[in-house]
C-alpha positions as CSV (number, residue, x, y, z in Angstrom):
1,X,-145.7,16.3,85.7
2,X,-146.7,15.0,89.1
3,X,-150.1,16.3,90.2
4,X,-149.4,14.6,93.5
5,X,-146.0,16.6,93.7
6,X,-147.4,20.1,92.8
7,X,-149.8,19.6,95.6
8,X,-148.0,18.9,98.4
9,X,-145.3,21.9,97.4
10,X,-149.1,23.8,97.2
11,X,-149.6,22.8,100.4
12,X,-145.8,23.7,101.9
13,X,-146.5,27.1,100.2
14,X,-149.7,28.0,102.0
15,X,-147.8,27.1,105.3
16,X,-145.5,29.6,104.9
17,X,-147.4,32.6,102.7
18,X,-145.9,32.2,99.6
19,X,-147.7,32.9,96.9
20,X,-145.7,30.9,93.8
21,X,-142.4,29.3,93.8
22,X,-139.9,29.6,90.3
23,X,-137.8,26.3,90.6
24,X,-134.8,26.8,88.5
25,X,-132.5,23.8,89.8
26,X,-132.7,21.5,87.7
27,X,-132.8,18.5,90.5
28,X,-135.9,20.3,91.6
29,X,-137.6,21.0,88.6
30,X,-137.0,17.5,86.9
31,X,-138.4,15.8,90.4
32,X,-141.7,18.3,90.1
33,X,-141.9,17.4,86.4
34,X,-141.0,13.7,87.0
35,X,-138.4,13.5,83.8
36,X,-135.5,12.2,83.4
37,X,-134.0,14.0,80.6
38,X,-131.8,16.7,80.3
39,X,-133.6,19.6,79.5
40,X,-133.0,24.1,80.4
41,X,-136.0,25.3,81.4
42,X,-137.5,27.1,84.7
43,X,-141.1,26.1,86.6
44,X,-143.1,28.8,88.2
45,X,-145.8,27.3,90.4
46,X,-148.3,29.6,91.6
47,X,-151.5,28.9,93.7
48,X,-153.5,28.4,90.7
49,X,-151.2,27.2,88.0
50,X,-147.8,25.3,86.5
51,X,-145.8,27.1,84.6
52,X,-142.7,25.7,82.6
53,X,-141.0,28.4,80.7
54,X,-138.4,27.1,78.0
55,X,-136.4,28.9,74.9
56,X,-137.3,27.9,71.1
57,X,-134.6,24.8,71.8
58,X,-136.2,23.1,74.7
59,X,-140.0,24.1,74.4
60,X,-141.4,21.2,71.8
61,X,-139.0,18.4,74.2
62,X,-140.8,19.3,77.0
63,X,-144.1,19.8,75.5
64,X,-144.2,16.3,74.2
65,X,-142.9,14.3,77.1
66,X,-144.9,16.5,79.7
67,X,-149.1,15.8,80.6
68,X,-151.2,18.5,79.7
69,X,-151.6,20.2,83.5
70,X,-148.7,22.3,82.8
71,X,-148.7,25.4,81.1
72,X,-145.8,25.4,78.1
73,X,-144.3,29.2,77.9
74,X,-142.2,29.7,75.1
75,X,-139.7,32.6,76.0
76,X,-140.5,35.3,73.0
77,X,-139.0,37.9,75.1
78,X,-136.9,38.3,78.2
79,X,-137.5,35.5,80.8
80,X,-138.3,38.5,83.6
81,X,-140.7,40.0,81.0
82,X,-142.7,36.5,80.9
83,X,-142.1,36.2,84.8
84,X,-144.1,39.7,85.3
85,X,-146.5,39.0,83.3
86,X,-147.5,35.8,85.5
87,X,-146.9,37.4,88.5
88,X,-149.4,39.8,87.4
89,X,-151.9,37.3,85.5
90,X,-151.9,35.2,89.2
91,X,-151.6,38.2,91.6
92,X,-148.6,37.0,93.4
93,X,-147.8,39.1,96.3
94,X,-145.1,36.9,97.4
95,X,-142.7,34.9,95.1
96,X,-140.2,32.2,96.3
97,X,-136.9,32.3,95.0
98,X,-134.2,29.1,95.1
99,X,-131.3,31.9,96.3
100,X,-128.8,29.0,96.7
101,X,-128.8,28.8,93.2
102,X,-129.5,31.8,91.8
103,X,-127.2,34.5,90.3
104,X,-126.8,37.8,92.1
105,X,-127.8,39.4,89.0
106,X,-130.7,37.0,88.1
107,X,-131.4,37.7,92.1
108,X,-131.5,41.5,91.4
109,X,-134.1,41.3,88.4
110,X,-136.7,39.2,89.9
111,X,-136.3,41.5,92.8
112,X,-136.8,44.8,90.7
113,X,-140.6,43.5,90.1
114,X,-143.3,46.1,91.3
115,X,-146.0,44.0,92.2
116,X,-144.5,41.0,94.3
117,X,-141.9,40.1,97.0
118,X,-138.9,37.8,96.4
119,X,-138.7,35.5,99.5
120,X,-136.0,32.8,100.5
121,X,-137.6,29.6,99.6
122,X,-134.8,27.7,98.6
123,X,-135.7,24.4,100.9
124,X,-139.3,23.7,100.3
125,X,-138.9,21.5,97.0
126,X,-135.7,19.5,98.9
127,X,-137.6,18.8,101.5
128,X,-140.5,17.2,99.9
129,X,-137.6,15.4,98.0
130,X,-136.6,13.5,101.6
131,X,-139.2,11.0,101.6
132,X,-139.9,9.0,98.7
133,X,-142.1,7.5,96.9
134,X,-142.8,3.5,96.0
135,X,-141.6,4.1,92.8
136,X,-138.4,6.1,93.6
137,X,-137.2,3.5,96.0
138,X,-137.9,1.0,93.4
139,X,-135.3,2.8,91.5
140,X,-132.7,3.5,94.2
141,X,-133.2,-0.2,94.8
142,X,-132.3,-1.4,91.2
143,X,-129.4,1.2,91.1
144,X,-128.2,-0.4,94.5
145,X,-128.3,-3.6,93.1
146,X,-126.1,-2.9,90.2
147,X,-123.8,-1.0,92.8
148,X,-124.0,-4.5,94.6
149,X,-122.9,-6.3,91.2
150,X,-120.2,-3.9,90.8
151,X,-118.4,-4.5,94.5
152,X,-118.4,-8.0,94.1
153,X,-116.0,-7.7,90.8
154,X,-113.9,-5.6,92.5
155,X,-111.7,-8.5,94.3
156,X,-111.2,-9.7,90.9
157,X,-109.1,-6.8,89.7
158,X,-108.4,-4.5,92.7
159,X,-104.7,-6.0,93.5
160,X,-101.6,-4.6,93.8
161,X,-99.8,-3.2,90.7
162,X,-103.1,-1.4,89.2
163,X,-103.5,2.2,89.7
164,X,-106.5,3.5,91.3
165,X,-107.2,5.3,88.1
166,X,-107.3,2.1,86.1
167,X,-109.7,0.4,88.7
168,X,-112.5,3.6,88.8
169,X,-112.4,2.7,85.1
170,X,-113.0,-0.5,85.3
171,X,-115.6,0.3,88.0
172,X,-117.2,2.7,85.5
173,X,-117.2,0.3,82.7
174,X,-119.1,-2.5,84.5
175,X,-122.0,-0.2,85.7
176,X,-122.4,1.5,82.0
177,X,-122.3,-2.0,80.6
178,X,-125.3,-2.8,82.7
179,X,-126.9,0.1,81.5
180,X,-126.6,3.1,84.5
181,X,-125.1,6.0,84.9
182,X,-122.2,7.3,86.8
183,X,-123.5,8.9,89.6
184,X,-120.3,10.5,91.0
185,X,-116.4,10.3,90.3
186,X,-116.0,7.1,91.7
187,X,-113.3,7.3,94.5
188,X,-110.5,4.6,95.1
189,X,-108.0,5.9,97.5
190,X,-105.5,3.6,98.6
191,X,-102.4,3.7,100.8
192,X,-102.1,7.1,103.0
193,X,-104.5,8.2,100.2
194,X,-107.2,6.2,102.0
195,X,-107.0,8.5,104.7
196,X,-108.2,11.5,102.4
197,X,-112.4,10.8,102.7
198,X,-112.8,11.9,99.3
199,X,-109.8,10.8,97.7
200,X,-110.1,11.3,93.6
201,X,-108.7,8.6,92.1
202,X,-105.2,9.1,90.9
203,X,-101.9,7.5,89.1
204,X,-101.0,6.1,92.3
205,X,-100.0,2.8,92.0
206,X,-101.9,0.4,94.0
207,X,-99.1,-1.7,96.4
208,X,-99.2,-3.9,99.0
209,X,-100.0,-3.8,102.8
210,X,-102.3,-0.4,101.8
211,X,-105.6,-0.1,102.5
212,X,-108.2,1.0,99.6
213,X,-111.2,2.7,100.3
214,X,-113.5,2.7,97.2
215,X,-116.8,4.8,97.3
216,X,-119.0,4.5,94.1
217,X,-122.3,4.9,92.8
218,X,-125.0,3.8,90.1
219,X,-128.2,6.0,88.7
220,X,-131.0,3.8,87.1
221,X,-133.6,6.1,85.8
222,X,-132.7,9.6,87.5
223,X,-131.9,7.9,91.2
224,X,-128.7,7.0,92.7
225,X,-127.0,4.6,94.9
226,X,-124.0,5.5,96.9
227,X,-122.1,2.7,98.9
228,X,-118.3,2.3,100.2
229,X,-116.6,-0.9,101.3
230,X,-112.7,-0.8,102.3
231,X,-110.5,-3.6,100.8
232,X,-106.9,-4.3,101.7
233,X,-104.3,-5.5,99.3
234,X,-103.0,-8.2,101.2
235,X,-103.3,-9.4,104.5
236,X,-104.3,-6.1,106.8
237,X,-102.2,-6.0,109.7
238,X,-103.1,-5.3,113.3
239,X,-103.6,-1.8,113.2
240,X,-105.9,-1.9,109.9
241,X,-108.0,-4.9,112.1
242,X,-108.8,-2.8,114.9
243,X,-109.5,0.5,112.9
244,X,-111.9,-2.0,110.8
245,X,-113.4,-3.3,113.5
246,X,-113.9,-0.3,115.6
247,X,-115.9,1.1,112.2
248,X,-118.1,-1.7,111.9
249,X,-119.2,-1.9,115.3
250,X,-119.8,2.0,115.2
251,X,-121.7,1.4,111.7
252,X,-123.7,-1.7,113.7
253,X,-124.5,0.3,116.3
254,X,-125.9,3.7,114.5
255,X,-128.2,0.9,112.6
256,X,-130.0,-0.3,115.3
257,X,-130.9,2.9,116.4
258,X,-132.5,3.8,112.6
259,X,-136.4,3.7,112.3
260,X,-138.9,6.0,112.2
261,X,-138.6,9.2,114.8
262,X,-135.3,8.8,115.3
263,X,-133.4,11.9,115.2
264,X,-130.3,12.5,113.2
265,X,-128.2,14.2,115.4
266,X,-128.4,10.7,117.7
267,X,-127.5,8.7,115.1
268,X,-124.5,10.8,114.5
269,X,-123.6,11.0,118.4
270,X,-124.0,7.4,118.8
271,X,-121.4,5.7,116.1
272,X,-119.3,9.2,117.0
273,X,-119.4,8.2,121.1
274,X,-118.2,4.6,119.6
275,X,-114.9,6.1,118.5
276,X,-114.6,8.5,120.3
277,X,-114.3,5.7,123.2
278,X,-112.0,4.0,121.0
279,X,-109.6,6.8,121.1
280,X,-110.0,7.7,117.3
281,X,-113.1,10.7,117.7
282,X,-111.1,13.0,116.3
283,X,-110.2,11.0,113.1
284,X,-113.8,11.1,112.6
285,X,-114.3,14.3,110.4
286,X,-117.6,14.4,108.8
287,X,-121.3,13.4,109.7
288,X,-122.4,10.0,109.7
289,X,-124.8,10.5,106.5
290,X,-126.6,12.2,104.4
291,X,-130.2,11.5,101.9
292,X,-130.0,10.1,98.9
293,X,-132.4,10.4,95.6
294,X,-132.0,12.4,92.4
295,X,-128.5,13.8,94.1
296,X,-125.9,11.3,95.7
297,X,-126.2,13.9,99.0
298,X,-129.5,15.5,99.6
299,X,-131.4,15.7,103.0
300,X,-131.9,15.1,105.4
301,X,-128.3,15.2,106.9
302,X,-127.4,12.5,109.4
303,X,-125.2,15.1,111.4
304,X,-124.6,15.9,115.0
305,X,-126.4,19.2,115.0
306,X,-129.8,18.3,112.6
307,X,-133.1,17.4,114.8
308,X,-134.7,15.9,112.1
309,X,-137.1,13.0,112.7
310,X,-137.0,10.4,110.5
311,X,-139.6,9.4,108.2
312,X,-140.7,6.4,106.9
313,X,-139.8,6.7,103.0
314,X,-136.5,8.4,103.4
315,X,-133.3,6.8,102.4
316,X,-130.1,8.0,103.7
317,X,-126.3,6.5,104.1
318,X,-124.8,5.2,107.6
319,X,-120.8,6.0,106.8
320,X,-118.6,6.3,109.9
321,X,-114.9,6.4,109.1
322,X,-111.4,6.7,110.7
323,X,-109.0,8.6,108.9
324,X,-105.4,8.7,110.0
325,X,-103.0,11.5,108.8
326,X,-100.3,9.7,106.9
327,X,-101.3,6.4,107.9
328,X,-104.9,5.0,106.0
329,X,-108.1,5.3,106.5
330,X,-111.5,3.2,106.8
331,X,-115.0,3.7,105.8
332,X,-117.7,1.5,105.5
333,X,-121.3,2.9,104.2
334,X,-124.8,1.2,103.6
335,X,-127.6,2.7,101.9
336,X,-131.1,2.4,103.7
337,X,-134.4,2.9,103.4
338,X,-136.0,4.1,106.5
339,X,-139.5,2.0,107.9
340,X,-141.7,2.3,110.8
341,X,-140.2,-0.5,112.8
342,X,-136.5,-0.4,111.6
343,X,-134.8,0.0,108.2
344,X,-134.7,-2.1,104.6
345,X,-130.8,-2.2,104.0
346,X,-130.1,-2.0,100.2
347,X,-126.2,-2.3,100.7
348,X,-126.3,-6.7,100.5
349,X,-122.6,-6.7,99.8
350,X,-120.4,-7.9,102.8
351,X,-118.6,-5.9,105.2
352,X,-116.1,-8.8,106.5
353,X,-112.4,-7.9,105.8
354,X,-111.7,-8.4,102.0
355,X,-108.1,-8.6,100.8
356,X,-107.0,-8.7,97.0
């Protein structure tokens, strides 16, 4: 468990009157405990304690990979039984609930208790999640670096006559045979298919002239990496230069403008004013980022309507992209770590035009 973690939420939950918080996503849970294991389980933190209530098949896992500061609570009888009894035991007047991923009926339970008042509360563990620490951009790092590794193979098998199928696989094979994980269904998209954002990978064949947008991610150690480069299998004509080019300088520009303070919604406006110029605003679709950490998209979101500062410590995505209906698309994205002067970019692989 991390004391340091506990605290802070401690310290969120004084702010807004809450008594104890029960964490039952997992994301949340596993980044209060600080494991990387899969494990079912709930934590209850209170004002004066850590709870982590488990079933007879989980329990002895968690007790022997977890410090001693938490209390292990092995589930004898109903899990709402246990939860009343703490509630009780800690005179909780107020509980906080994760409602975005609760059941309705789990919802209707905690709310029948006499003695304290479920309360919305569902954003205070994500956003200490937004800025990390040393240690978790360490990770993110080493899992960019093997997304890194994996990009530069890609010219070396991405060409036409291979389905986009075939190539995710052979994505996925390189980062398990460096040892990570899949973060997400790796997406290669190619042809008018490019021009779907989050084009699964399919049986299409890949042929050439189309472009190939390929989006893909490692996790090292519980963090991901997310990065997407767009290759073209041949040589790109005129229309796939200037669609490039327009969503490179619209990348270039949003990264200037990341450091500490700046606000999201700016970023967003500034490589969407780009295109929009261009003539191709409306083939924009989606927000310029998002947070990356234990999840591929977490906060804070780089969006056009979020006036979120941000923070030194947070690490996010800058992914503008032109998407033409029945024509191809472009995306280019870099992962970044956010500083007080500027930004540490962990995406080192090269955004000139690739073809294959």
């Amino acid at each position: 468990m991390s004391l340091q973690r506990i605290k802070k939420l401690r310290e969120k939950m004084k702010e807004h009157g809450i008594d104890a918080l029960l964490v039952s996503h997992k994301v949340n849970r596993d980044y209060l405990l600080n494991i990387n294991f899969f494990i079912g389980g709930v934590c209850l933190v209170t004002s004066r304690n850590a709870y982590f209530l488990a079933d007879f098949c989980n329990y002895g896992e968690v007790k022997s990979r977890t410090c001693g500061d938490i209390n292990m609570v092995l589930l004898k009888k109903s899990f709402i039984e246990h939860l009343r009894d703490i509630v009780n035991a800690d005179k909780v007047k107020k509980l906080g609930i994760e409602h975005q991923y609760m059941s309705v009926a789990k919802y209707d339970e905690i709310k029948a208790l006499k003695k304290a008042k479920a309360v919305y509360a569902g954003w205070l563990v994500e956003e200490l999640r937004m800025k990390k620490e040393k240690a978790e951009i360490d990770s993110i790092r080493k899992a960019s670096e093997l997304s890194d590794l994996v990009l530069n193979q890609i010219p070396g098998f991405l060409k036409p006559g291979i389905t986009e199928k075939d190539a995710a696989r052979r994505i996925d094979r390189i980062i398990r045979d460096n040892r990570g994980d899949i973060a997400f269904d790796t997406i290669v998209a190619s042809g008018v298919r490019s021009g779907y954002p989050h084009g699964t990978a399919s049986d299409k064949v890949i042929k050439p002239g189309d472009a190939v947008v390929v989006d893909l991610g490692a996790q090292l150690n519980g963090y991901s990496s997310d990065c997407t480069r767009t290759f073209f299998a041949g040589k790109p004509d005129s229309k796939q230069k200037k669609v490039y080019g327009i969503v490179r300088q619209a990348q270039e520009k949003a990264l200037k403008q990341v450091k500490e303070g700046a606000i999201c919604s700016k970023l967003d406006s500034s490589a969407r004013a780009l295109i929009s110029k261009k003539g191709f605003g409306k083939y924009f679709g989606h927000s310029l980022g998002h947070g990356v950490g234990r999840e591929v998209h977490e906060l804070p979101h780089v969006s056009m309507n979020n006036l979120t500062a941000l923070e030194s410590g947070m690490v996010i995505t800058i992914e503008p992209g032109i998407y033409l209906p029945d024509g191809f698309g472009v995306r280019i994205e870099d992962l970044v770590v956010v500083t007080k002067s500027g930004f540490e970019n962990l995406s080192k692989t090269t955004k000139d035009m690739i073809s294959v």
